[in-house]
C-alpha positions as CSV (number, residue, x, y, z in Angstrom):
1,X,144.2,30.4,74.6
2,X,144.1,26.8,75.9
3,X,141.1,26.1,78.1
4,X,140.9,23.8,81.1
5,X,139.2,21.0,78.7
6,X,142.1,21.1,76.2
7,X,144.6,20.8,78.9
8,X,142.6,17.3,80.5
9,X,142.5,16.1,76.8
10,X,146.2,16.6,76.7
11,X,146.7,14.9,80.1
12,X,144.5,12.0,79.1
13,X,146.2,11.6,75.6
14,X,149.7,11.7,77.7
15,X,148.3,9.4,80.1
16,X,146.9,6.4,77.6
17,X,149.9,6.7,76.3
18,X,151.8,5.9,79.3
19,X,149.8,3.1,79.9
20,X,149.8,2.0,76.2
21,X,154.0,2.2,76.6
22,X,153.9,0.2,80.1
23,X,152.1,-2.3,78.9
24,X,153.9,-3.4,75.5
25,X,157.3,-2.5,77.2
26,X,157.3,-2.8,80.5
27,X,157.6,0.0,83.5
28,X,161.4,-0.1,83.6
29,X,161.3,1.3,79.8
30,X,158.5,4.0,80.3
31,X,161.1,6.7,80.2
32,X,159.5,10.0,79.5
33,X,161.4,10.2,76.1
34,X,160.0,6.8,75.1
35,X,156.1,7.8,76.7
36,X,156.7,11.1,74.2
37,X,157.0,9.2,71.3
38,X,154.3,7.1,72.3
39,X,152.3,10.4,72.5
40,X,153.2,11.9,69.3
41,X,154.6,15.2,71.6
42,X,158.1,16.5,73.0
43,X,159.4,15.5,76.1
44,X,159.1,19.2,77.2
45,X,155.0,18.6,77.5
46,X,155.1,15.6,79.5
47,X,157.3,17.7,82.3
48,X,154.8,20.9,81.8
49,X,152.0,18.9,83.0
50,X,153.5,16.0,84.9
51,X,156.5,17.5,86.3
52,X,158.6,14.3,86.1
53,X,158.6,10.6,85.7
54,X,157.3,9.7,88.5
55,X,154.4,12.2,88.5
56,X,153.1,10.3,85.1
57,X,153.6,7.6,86.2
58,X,151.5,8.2,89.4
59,X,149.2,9.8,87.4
60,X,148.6,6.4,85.1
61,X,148.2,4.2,88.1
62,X,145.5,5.9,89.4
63,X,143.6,6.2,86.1
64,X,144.6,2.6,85.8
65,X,142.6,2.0,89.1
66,X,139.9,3.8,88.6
67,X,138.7,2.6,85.1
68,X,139.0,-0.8,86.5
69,X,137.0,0.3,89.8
70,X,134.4,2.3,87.5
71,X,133.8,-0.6,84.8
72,X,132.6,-2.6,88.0
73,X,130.6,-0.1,89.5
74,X,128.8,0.9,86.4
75,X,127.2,-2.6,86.4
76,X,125.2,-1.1,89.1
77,X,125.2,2.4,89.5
78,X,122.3,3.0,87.3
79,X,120.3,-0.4,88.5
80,X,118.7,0.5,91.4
81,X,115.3,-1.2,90.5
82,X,117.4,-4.5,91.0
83,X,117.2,-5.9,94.6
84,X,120.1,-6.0,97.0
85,X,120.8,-9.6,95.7
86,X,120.7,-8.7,92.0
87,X,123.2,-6.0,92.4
88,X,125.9,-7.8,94.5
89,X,125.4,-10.1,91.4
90,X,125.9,-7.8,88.8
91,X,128.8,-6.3,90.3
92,X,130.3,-9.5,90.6
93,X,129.6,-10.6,87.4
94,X,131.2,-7.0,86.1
95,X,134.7,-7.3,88.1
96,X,135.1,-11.0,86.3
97,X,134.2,-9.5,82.9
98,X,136.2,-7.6,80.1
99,X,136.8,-5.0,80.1
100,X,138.7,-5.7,83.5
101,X,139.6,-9.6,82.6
102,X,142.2,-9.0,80.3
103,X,145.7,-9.8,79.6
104,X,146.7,-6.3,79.5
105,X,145.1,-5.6,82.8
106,X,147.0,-7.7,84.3
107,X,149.9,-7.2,82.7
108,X,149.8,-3.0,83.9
109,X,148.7,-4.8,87.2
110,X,151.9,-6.7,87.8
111,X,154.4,-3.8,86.0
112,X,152.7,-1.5,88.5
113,X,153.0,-3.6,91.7
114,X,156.5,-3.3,92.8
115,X,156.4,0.3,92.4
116,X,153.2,0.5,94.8
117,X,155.5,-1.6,97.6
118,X,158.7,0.5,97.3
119,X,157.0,3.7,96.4
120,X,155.2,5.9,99.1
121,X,153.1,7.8,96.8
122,X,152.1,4.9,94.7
123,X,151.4,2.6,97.9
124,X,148.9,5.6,98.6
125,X,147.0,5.4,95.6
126,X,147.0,1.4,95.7
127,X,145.5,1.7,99.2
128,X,143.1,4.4,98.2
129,X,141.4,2.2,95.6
130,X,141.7,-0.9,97.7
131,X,139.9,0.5,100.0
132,X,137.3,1.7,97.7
133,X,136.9,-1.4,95.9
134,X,136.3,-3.3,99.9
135,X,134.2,-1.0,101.1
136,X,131.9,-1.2,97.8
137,X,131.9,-5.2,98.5
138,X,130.7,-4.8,101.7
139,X,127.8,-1.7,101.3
140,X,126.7,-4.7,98.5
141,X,127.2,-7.6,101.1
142,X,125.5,-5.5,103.5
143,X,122.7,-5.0,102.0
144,X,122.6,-8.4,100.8
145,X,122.5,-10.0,104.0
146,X,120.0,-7.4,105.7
147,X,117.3,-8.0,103.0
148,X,117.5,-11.5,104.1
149,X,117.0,-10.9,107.8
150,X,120.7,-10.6,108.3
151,X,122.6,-8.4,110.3
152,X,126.3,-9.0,111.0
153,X,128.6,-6.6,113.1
154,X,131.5,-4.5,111.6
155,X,134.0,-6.9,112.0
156,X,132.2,-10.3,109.9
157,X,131.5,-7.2,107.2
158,X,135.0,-6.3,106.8
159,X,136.0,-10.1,106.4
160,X,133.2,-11.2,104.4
161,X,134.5,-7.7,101.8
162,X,137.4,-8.9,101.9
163,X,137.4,-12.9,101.4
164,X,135.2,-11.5,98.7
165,X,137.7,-9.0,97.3
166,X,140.5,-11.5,97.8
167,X,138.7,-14.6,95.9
168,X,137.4,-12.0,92.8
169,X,141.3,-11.0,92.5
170,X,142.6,-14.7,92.4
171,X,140.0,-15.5,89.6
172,X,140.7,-12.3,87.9
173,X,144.4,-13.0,87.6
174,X,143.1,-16.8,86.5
175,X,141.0,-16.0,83.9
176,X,143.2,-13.2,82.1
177,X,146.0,-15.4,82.4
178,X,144.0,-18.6,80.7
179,X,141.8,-16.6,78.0
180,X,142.2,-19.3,75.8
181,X,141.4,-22.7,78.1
182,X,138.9,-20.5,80.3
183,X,136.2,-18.6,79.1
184,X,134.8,-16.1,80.6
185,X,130.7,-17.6,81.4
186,X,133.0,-20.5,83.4
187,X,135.0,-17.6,85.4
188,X,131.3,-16.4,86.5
189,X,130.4,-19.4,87.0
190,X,133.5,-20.3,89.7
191,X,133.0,-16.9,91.2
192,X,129.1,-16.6,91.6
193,X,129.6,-20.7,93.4
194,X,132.6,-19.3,95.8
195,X,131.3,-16.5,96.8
196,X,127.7,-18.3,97.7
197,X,129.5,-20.2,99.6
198,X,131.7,-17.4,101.3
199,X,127.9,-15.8,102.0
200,X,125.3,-18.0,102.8
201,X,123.7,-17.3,99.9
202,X,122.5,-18.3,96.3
203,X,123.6,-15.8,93.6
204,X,122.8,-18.1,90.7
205,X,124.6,-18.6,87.3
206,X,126.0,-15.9,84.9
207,X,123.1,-15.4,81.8
């Protein structure tokens, strides 16, 4: 009898290989026939635990999302001997790093985004992890600012997480686009100088 592990194994094996298929083929040729054979499985499995198309699909956006949310936040999540500073450093150092600057990333980023315009459920998780990703710039911008005597109201925090947000994306799209003319130390380097500037601050260069 299948247990509740073997049926997320399946679901992640059926997932990766959605994503594996998107991103050598495109979105428009993820059919569930083609993610199957990607998967090594009939198409009858991906319906029994997706349903449909869509629901795959859906379900490799958000893991899409969350690896790239997670590989930033576990620059930090273990680091709390580091001062408020050092972690708003870290974490951007992390979201301007491989595993998240990469061609491919980008590549499932851009397949994914007309989908998450036209599609209600898709625009749902987009906006979910959005909103995660600003509100984990500003807890970090927060407490950046109040360890320095600080304190801005609700409304400069949720434009300083978001100027923040928007510059990390620009660089990210950058630097996975120009692997080979920009390397990844000058990426930090750009981002750590902006987003001094964006905060009053002095976050240093990338080690």
């Amino acid at each position: 009898m299948a247990t509740r592990r073997d049926s997320n194994d399946r679901e992640n094996v059926l997932i990766d290989a959605t994503l594996t298929c998107i991103a050598r083929e495109g979105i428009s040729a993820a059919t569930v026939r083609k993610i199957a054979d990607y998967a090594g499985v009939t198409n009858g499995l991906i319906r029994f635990y997706f349903k449909s198309k869509d629901g795959i699909i859906q379900a490799a956006y958000r893991r899409f999302l969350e690896r790239l949310f997670e590989a930033a936040h576990g620059a930090i999540e273990e680091r709390r001997e580091l001062t408020p500073q050092e972690r708003l450093r870290h974490y951007l150092l992390a979201n301007l790093s491989p595993p998240i600057v990469t061609p491919e990333s980008v590549l499932l980023w851009a397949n994914f985004l007309p989908l998450a315009h036209q599609d209600a459920a898709m625009a749902e998780i987009r906006a979910l992890w959005y909103e995660r990703t600003t509100h984990a710039f500003r807890e970090l911008i927060h407490e950046t600012l109040r360890a320095q005597g600080r304190e801005p109201d609700e409304v400069e925090l949720r434009r300083l997480a978001v100027a923040v947000n928007g510059l990390i994306d620009g660089l990210w799209i950058e630097g996975a686009l120009s692997a080979e003319r920009l390397e990844i130390r000058e990426l930090q380097a750009i981002g750590l100088d902006a987003a001094s500037r964006l905060l009053g601050l002095r976050l240093g260069e990338p080690t």
